[in-house]
N, C-alpha and C positions, 0 to 999 in steps of 0.2 A: 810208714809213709816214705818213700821216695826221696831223693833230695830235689829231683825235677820237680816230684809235688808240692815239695814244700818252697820252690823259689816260684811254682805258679799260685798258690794260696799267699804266700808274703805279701803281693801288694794290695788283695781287701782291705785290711786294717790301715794302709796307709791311705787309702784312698778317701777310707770311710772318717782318716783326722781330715785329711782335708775340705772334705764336704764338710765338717764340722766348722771348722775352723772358716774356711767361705762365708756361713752361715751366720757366726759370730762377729765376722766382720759387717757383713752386710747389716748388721743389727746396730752396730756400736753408728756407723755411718749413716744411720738414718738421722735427717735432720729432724732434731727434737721441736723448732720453732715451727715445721710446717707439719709436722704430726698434731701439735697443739691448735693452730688456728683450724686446717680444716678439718676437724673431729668439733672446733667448736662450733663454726660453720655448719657442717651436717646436724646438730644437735638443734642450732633454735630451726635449721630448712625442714628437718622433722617434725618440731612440734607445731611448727606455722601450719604447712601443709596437711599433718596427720590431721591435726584438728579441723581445716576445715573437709577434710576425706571422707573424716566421720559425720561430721555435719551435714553433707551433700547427701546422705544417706537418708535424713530425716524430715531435711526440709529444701525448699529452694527456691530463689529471690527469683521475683518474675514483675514485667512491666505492666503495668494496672489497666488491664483494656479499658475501663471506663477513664482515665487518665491519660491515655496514651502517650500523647506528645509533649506532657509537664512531665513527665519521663518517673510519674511516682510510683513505689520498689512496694512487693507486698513481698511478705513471708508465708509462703504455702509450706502445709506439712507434708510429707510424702507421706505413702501407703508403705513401711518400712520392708513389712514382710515382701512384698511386692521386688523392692528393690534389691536386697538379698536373695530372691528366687533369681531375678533375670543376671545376679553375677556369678552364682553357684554352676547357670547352664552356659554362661560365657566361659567360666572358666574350665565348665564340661565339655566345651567344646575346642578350648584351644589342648588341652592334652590330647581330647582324638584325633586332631591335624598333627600327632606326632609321628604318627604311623604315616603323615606323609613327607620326613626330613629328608630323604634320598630324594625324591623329587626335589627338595628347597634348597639342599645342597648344590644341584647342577645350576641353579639359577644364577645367570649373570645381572650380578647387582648391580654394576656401572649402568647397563642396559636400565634396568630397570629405576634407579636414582634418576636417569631423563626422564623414561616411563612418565615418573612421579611427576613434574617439573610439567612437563607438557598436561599433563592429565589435566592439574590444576589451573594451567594457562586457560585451556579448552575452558574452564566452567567457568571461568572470570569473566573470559572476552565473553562468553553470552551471558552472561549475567548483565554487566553492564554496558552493555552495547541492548540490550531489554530494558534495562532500566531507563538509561537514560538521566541519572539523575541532576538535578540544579543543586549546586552549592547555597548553604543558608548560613546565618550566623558567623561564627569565627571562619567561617571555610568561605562564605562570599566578601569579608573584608579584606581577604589573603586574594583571593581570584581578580577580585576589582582592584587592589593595588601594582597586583604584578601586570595586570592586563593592559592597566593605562599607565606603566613604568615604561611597555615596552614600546609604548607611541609617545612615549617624551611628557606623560600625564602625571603630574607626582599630588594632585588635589586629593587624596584617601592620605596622603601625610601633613596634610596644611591644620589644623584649626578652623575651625569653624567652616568649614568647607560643606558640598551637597555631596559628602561621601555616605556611605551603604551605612543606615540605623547609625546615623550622627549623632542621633535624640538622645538613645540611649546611655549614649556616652557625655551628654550635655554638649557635646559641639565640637569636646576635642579628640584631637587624630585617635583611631584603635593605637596607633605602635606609641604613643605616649604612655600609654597602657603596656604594654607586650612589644616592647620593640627587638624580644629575641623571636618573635614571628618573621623579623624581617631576612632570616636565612632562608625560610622555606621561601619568603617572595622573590627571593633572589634565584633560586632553582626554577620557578616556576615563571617565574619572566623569563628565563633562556628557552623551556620549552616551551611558550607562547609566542618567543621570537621565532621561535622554528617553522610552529605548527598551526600557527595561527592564535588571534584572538577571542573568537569566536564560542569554542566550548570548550568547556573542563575536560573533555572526555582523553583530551592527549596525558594528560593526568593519572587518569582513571585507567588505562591502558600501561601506563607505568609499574600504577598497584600492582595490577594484577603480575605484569613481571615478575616485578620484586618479590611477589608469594611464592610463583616459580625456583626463584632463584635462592630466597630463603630455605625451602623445603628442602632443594637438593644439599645446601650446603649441611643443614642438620642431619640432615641421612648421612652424607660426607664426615662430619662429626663423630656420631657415631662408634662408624668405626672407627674412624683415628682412638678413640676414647679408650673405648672396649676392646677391640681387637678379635670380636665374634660376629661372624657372618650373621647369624640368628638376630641377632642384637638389629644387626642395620637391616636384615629381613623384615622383622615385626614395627622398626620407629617407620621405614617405609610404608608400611601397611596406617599407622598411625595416625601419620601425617596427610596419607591420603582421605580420611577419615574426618582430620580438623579443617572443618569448612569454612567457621566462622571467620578467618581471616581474609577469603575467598569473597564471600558474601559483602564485606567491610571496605572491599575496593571501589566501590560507589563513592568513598568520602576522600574530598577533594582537602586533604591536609596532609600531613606529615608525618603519620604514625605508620606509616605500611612499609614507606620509602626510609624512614630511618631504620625499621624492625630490619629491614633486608641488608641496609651497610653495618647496622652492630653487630649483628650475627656471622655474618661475612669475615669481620674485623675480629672475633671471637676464633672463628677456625685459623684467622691466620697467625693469631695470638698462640693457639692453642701449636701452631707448626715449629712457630720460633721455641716454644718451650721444648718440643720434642727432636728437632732437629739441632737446635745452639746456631740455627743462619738465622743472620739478621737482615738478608734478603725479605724475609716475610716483613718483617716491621713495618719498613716506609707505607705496601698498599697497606697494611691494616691502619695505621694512623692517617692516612688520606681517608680511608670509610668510615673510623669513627671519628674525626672532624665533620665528613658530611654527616653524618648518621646525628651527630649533636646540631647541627644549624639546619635541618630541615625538624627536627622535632627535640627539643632543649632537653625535653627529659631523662633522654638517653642519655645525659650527665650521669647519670645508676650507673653506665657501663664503666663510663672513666673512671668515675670510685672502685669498682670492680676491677678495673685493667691495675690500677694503681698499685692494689691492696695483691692481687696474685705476684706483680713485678718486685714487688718489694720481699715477699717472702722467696722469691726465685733470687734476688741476691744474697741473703742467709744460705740459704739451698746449696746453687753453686757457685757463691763467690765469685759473681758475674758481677762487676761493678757497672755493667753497660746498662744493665735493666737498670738501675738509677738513672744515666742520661736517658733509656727509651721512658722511664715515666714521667719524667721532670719535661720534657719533648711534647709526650702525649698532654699534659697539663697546659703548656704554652699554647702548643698549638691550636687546641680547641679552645681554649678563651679566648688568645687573640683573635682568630678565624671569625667567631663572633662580634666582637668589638671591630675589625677592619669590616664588616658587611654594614653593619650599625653606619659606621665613620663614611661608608661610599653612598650610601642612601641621604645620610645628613649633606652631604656635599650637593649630588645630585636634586635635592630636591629642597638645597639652602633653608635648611630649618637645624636645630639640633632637637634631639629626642630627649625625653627624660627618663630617668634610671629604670623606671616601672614598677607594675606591681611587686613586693618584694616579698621574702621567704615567708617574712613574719605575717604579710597582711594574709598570705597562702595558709598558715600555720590557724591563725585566727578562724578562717573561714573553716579547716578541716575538723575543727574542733566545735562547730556550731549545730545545730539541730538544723533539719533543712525540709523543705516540702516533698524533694523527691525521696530521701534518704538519709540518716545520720550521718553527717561530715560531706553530704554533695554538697553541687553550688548552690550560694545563696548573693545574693548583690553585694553582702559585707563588705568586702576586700574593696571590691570597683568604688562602693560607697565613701567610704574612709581614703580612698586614694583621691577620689575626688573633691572630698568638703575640707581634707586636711593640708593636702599638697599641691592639686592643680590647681586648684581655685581660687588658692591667696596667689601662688606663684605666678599664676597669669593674671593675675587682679593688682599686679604691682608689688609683692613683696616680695624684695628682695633674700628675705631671711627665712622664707619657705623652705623646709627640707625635706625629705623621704621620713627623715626619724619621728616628724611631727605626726606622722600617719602610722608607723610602727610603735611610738608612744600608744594612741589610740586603739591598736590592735594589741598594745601587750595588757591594756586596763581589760578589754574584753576577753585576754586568754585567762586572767586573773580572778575575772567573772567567772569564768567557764569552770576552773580548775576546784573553786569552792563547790561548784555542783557537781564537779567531777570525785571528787572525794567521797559522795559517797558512793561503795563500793559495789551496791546492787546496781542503780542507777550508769555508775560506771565499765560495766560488765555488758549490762542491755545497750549500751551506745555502742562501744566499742566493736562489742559481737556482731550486731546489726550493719556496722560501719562494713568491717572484713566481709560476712555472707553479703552484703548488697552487691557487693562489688565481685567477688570469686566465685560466689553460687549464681550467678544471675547467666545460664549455659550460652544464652547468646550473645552475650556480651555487646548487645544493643547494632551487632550485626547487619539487621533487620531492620532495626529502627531507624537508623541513620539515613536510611533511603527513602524507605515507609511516609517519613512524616514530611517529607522533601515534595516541593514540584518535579514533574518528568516534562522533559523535553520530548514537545510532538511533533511524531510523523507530517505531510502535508495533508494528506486524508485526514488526519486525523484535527488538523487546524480546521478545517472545512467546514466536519462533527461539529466540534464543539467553541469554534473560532476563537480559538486562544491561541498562544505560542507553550504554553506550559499545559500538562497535565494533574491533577492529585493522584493521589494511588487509589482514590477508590473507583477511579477512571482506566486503570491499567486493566490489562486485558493478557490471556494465555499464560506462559510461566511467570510472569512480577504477579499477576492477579492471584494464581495460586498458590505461591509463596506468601503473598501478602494477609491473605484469607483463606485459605483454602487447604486441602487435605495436604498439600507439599508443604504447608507451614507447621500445622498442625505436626508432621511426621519430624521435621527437622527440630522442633523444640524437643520432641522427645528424642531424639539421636542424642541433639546436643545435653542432655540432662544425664543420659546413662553415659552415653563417652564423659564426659566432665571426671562424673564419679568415678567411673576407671583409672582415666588417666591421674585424678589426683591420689587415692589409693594405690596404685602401680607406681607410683613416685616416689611416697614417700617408704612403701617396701624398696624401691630401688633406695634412697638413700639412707638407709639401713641395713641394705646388703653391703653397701660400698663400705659401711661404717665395718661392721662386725669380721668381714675379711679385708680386714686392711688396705684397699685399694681406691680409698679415698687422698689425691690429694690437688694440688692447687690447677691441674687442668681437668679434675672431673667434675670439679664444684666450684668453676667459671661461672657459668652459667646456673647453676643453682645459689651462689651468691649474689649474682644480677637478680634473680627472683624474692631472694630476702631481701634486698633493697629496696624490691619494687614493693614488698609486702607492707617494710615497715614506712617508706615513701608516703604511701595513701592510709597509712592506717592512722598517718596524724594530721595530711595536709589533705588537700582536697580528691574526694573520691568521686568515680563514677566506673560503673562496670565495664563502659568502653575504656578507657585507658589500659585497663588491666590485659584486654584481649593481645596485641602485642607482644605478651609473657607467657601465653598459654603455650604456642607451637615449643618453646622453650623447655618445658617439662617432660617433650617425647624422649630425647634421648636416655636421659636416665630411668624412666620407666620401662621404655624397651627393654634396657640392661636387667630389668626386675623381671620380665617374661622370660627371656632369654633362661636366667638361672632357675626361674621356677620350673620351666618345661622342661629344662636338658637335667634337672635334677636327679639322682639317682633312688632316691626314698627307700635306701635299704632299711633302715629301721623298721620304716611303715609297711612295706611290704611283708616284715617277717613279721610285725604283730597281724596283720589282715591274714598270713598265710597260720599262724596259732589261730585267730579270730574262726575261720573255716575248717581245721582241723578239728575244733570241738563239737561239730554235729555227727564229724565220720566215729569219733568213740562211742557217742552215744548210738548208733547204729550197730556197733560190734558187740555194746551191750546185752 
């Protein structure tokens, strides 16, 4: 050899210590504390999920037509083989959409992210602009406070007042009860100052937004996550797919409008971790302070925001992420407590503390007529004969605890029936499928069992101001009954199983190649939250809906890697596999 050759061969081996040495580094400098939480993270989001993946395969919680409106949950078995045929030909068919990637590649995704966004506006606004629906229950005590807040009316916050179903409540105010309902009345009094008093529909036209703007941001998501076109390709596709949240915009509450600021406040969460500006911060802590005082329970996200922030200052020695959590902490409690405090002003009353964790705890923990752990009056019950009723009956020594006493004797009740471990197994099980197998996630119901607001023809008809749905006519009629219903339950039943199946493959891909860490299992620890949230406090299948759109991103991730897989293995066993009939033919 040369000495030219030997001074152009000389620098492989130095090259090959350095990649070495890179490697080693980069190894030594993994932070151990975030390697440890989100591996533990992914480990129970796996077993929550797989289990119920596997579940949706066998069986599936569905609203009891002969029940309807008592919202009582049956357990149907599925036809399994059935349900295994139609994923073996889905999954037959997304490998032969491979041969169309040169086409998927050219596709402008921004383009298409609006696509989404609009597509979904489009089915919202007819839907409930069809619908038409009346607010009932918790949703007309929130419509009739904000409504008459905005004409100087504050009588839905007095005692004993001629407010909406006062009986129920024996006479005193709903926000005695729930006075963190009074964020969302606060949002909804400025858009009825806007838009009128009149109907919820300005509301209802919000939802459907916020579904918009939800969807685009998770596609948005996405890729920030993954960093594969494919990836934000197929959660596009997904999302276009999950309707149920679509359909949900009928309901004149606080679950559509908060899913859309925490998800929002999640991507900009997700910026500041990837970029180190703390520009993104301030909007995302404005979205999830709204996103908590239009719907409380979006408190999941804060433990969520808290719990990533905190392992990102082990991480990178960012002591700031302690002021942004300690910040995000303030501000959403106080936010709340100042909305409280302007309402007690305005409407010279003070509120009381309300239903509280425990009386929520007791009731999740109850047998119930729709479903193990729905509601039952418990809570209302025990806040009533324990707390309000002496406190406004003159005693001054009345407290919250005296109603949480009460509610911790019945958890103590419960806990002796709960020990045993069959019986504890059929509660529990049943709790989880009512609520995560149930595909529509009461979608449909929320409107269904509602009056419609009618046309002037149609006052005429039937001279009322309101409609039933068994009055509805064209697409609510066929959705309500008819083959449009009929098809979208079963949409919703095999998308379900997919997407929870493709999830928990996706967060066991992320697991197994190392690319699990505190921005990819954001939002899949929001979901464990929400798991173990309802699995002890009070359930019902709509709460859950919310959390579903939440699942596409990582299940994309799961498509993505399964399709663009290269199956060298399997191909060289299938190509041995066919080689064995050409021998026997040479035979």
């Amino acid at each position: 050899m040369s000495k030219n050759n030997k001074k152009a061969a000389s620098p492989a081996p130095k090259a090959k210590g350095q990649a070495a040495a890179k490697t080693v580094t980069a190894v030594k400098n993994r932070c151990m504390t975030e390697y440890v939480v989100v591996n533990i993270i992914c480990l129970l989001v796996f077993l929550a999920f797989g289990y119920i993946a596997v579940m949706s395969f066998f069986q599936t919680s569905v609203i009891d037509p002969q029940k309807y409106v008592s919202e009582h949950i049956l357990f149907q078995n599925d036809i399994v083989p059935l349900n295994l045929l139609f994923t073996v030909l889905f999954v037959m068919f997304l490998f032969a959409m491979r041969r169309f990637y040169d086409f998927f590649a050219k596709v402008n995704l921004q383009i298409m992210e609006i696509a989404l966004a609009v597509f979904v506006i489009l089915l919202g606004l007819i839907w409930v602009i069809n619908v038409q629906s009346v607010p009932a229950a918790d949703s007309y005590n929130i419509f009739e406070a904000a409504t008459k807040a905005a004409k100087g009316d504050y009588s839905p916050m007095i005692n004993y007042t001629q407010f909406y179903n006062s009986a129920f409540y024996n006479g005193f105010s709903y926000f005695h009860f729930y006075p963190f309902q009074l964020g969302f009345v606060a949002f909804s009094e400025i858009i009825y100052r806007m838009f009128g008093t009149e109907s919820s529909m300005p509301i209802q036209i919000i939802n459907v937004l916020c579904v918009g703007a939800t969807y685009f941001a998770l596609a948005r998501m996405t890729k920030m996550l993954f960093k594969k076109k494919s990836a934000e390709f197929i959660a596009i596709l997904l999302l276009a797919a999950c309707l149920q949240p679509v359909l949900f915009c009928t309901f004149v509450y606080g679950n559509i409008i908060g899913m859309c600021c925490a998800v929002w406040a999640s991507l900009l969460l997700i910026k500041y971790f990837q970029t180190g500006q703390y520009r993104w911060v301030i909007p995302g802590g404005v979205l999830l302070v709204l996103a908590t005082l239009v719907k409380y329970n979006n408190m999941i996200y804060l433990v969520a925001f808290v719990m990533v922030l905190l392992v990102h200052i082990v991480k990178k020695k960012k002591w700031q992420s302690a002021v942004i959590a300690a910040s995000l902490i303030a501000a959403v409690l106080g936010s709340n407590a100042l909305v409280i405090a302007h309402y007690e002003n305005r409407a010279d009353t003070v509120f009381c503390e309300g239903v509280s964790q425990t009386l929520y705890l007791d009731m999740g923990l109850q047998e119930s007529y729709m479903a193990p752990g729905w509601y039952t009056t418990i809570a209302k019950d025990n806040y009533i004969n324990y707390y309000l009723t002496p406190l406004f009956s003159g005693n001054p020594d009345a407290s919250l605890s005296d109603a949480d006493k009460k509610a911790w004797e019945d958890i103590d009740k419960r806990m002796e029936k709960l020990s045993n471990l069959d019986y504890s197994f059929d509660f529990f099980g049943k709790k989880i499928l009512s609520q995560w197998n149930e595909p529509t996630f009461e979608s449909i119901w929320v409107s269904k069992v509602k009056s419609h607001t009618a046309t002037e023809e149609q006052n005429e008809m039937y001279h009322t101001a309101t409609l039933g749905s068994e009055q509805m006519e064209g697409l609510v009629k066929s959705v309500y009954s008819k083959s449009t219903g009929q098809f979208l339950e079963l949409h919703f039943n095999f998308y379900m199983q997919i997407l929870y199946i493709m999830f928990a493959i996706g967060i066991y891909l992320l697991f197994i190649s190392k690319k699990s860490n505190i921005q990819t299992v954001l939002l899949p620890l929001v979901l464990l939250g929400a798991f173990g949230y309802h699995l002890l406090f009070e359930g019902k299948s709509q709460y859950i809906l919310t959390y579903i759109p939440l699942l596409v991103p990582t299940a994309a991730y799961a498509f993505s890697v399964i399709l663009n897989g290269k199956y060298t293995k399997l191909k060289k066993l299938v190509a041995k596999i066919n080689f064995i009939p050409d021998k026997f033919n040479e035979a």
